[in-house]
Every structure is written in C-alpha cells, then in structure tokens.
Residue frames as a rotation matrix with the C-alpha (Angstrom) as fourth column:
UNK 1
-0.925 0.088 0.371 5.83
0.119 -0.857 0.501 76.20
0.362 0.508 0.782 -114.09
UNK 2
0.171 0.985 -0.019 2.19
0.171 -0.011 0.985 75.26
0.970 -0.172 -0.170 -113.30
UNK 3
0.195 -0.179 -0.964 3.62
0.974 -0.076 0.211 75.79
-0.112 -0.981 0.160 -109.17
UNK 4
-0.861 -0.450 0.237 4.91
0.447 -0.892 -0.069 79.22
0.243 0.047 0.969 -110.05
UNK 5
-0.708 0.469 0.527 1.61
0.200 -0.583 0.787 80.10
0.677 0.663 0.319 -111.40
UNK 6
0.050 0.774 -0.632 -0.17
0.374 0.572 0.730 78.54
0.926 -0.273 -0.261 -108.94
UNK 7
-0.383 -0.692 -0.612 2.05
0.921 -0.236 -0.309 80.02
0.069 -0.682 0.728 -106.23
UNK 8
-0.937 -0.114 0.329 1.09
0.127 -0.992 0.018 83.77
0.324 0.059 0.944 -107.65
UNK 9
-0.532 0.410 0.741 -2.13
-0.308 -0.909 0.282 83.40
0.789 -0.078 0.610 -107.59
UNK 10
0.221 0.374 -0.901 -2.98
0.926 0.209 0.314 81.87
0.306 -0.904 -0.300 -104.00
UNK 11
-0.355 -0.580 -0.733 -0.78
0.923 -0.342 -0.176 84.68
-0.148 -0.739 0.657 -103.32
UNK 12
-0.868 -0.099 0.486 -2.69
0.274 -0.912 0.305 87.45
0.413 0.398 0.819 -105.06
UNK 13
0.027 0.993 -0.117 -5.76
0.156 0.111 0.982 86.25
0.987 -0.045 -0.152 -104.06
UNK 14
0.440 0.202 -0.875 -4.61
0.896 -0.046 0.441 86.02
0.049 -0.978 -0.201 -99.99
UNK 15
-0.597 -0.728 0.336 -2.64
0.789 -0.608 0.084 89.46
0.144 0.316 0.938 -100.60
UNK 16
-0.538 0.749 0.388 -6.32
-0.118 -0.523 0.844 90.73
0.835 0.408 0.370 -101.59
UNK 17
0.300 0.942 -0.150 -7.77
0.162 0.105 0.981 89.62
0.940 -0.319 -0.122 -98.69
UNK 18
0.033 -0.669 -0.743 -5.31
0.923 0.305 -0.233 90.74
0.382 -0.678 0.627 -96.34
UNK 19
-0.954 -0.300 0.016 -5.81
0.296 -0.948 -0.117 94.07
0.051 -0.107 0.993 -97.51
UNK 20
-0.162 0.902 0.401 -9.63
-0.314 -0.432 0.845 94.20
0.935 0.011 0.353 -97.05
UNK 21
0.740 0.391 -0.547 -9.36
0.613 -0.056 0.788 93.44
0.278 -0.918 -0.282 -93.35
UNK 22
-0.169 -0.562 -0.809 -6.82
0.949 -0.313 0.019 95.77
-0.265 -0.765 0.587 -93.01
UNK 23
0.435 0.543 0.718 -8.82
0.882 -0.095 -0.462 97.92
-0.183 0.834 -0.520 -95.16
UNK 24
0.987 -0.055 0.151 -6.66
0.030 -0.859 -0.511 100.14
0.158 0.509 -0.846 -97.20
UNK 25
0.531 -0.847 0.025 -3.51
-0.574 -0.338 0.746 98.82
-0.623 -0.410 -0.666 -96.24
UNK 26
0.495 0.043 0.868 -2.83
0.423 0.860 -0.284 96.95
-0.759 0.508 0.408 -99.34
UNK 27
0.195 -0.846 -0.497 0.11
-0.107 -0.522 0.846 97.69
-0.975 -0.112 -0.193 -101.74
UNK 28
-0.116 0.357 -0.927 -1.36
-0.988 0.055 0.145 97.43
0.103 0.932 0.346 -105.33
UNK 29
0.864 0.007 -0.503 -1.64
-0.137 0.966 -0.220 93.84
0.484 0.259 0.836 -107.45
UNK 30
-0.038 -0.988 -0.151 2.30
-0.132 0.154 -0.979 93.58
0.991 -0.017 -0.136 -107.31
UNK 31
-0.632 -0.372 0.680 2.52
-0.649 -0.225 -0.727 94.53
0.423 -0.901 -0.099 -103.52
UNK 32
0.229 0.889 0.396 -0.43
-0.959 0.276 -0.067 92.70
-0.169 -0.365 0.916 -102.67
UNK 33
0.902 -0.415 -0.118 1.22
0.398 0.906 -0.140 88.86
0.165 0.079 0.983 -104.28
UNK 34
-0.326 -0.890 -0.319 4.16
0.085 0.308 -0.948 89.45
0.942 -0.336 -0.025 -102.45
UNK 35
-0.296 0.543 0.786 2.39
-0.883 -0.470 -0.009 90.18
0.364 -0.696 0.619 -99.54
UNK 36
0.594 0.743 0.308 0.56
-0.798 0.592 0.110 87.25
-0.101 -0.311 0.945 -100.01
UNK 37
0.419 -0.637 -0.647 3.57
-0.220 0.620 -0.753 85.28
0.881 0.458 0.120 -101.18
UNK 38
-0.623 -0.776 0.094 5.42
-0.276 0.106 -0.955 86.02
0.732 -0.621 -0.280 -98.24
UNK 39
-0.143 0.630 0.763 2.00
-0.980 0.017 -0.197 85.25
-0.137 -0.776 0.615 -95.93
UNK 40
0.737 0.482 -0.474 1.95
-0.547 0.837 0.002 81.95
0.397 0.258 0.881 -97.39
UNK 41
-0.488 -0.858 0.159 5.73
-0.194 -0.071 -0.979 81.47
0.851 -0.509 -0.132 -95.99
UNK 42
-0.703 -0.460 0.542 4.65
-0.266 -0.536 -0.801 82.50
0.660 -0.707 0.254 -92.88
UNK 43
0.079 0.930 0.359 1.29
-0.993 0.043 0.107 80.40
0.084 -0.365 0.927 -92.49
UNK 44
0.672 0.269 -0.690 2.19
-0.214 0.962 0.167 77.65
0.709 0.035 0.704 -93.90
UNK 45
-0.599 -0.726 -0.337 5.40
0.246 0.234 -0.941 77.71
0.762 -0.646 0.038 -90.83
UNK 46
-0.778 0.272 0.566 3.07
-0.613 -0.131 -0.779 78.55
-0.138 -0.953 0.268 -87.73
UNK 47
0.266 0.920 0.288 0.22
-0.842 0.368 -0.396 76.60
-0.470 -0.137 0.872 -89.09
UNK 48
-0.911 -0.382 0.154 1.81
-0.264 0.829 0.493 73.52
-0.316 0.408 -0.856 -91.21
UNK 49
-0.715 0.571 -0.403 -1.17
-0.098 0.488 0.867 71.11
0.692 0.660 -0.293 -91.42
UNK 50
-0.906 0.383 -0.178 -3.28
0.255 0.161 -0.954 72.22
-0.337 -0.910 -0.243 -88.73
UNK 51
-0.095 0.878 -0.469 -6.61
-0.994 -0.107 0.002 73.10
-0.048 0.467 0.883 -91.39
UNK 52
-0.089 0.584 0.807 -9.09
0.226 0.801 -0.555 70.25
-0.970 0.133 -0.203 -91.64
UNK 53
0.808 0.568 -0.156 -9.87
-0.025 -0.233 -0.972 71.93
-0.588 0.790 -0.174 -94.84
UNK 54
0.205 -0.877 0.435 -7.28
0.443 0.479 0.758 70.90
-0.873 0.037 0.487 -97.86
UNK 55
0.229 0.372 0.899 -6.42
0.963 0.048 -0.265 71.86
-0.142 0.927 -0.348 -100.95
UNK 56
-0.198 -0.002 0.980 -6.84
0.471 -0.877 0.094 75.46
0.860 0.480 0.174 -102.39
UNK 57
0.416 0.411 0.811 -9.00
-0.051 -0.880 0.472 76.90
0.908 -0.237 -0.345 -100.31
UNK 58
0.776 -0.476 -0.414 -6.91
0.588 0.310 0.747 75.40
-0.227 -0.823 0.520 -97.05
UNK 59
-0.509 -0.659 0.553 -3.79
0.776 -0.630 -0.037 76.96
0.373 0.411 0.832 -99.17
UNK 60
0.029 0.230 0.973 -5.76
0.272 -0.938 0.214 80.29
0.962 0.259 -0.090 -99.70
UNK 61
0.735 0.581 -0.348 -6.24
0.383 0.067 0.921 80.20
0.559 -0.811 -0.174 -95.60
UNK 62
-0.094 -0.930 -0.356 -2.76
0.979 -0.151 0.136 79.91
-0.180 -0.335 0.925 -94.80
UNK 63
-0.551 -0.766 0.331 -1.66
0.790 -0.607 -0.091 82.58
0.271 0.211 0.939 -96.56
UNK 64
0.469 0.733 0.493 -4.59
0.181 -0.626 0.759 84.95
0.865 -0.266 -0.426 -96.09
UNK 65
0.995 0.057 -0.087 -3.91
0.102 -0.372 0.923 84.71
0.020 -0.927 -0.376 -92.02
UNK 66
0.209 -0.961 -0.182 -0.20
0.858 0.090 0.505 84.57
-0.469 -0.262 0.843 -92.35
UNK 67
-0.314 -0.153 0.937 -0.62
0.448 -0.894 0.004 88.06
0.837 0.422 0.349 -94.98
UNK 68
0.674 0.622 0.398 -2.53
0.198 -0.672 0.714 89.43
0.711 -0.403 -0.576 -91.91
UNK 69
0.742 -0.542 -0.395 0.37
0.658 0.476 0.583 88.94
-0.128 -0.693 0.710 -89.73
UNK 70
-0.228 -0.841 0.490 2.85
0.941 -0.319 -0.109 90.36
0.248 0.437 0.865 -92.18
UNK 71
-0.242 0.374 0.895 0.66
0.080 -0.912 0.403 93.74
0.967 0.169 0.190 -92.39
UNK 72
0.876 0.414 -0.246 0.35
0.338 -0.163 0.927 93.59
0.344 -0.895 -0.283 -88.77
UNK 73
0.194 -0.926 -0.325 3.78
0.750 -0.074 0.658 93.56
-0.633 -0.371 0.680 -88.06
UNK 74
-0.456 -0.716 0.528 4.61
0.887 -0.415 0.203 95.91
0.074 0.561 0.825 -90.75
UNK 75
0.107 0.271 0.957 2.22
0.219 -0.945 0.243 98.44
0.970 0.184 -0.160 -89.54
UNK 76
0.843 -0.187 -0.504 3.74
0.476 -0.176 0.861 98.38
-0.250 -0.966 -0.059 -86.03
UNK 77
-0.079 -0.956 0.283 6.90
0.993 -0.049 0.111 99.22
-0.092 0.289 0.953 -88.05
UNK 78
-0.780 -0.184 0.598 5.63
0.405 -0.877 0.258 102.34
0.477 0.444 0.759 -89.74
C-alpha cells in the first residue's frame, strides 16, 4: 500500500514538472500522475541505474525526464 502511495506521488510530482517545461501541456492532477506514472515506466527502462543520485529525488528524476519524453512524443502525435 505504502508503494502505491508512494508510486502516485513521485508520479504527480514528475507529471508536474513535465508540464512546466512543456509549459501548458499538462493534463490536470489526474492527467498529470499518469503522465508521470507512465514517465517513470519509461525512465526507469532507458535509464535503469544510471543516476549517481538515489533514492527519491533520483526516483523523481527518472520519471520527470521519462514524463518529458512521453509529452514529447505525444505532441508529435497531435
């Protein structure tokens, strides 16, 4: 349970910061932790354990650059 929770909010938090460098492409709270859910996915596969930095804020990294990715790719889509 304490992973779930933990899970949401890395993801809300890199969600949030995905959408302020792409300012204004961000998809509310909701849209924004899946966003970031699915950027953590996607960081933590292209990056694994390649941060020196551990922990949270290593977490929060992943996903952060792996949400930028998503919202890259999804604004080539549309």
């Amino acid at each position: 349970m304490a992973a779930l929770i933990g899970m949401i909010v890395i993801g809300a938090i890199a969600g949030w910061l995905a959408g302020q460098v792409f300012r204004g492409k961000g998809f509310g709270l909701l849209g924004n932790i899946a966003v970031g859910i699915v950027g953590a996915l996607i960081g933590g596969f292209l990056f694994g354990n390649v941060f020196i930095v551990g922990g949270v804020v290593g977490k929060i990294i992943c996903a952060t650059i792996g949400a930028v990715i998503l919202l890259f790719v999804i604004s080539l889509v549309t």
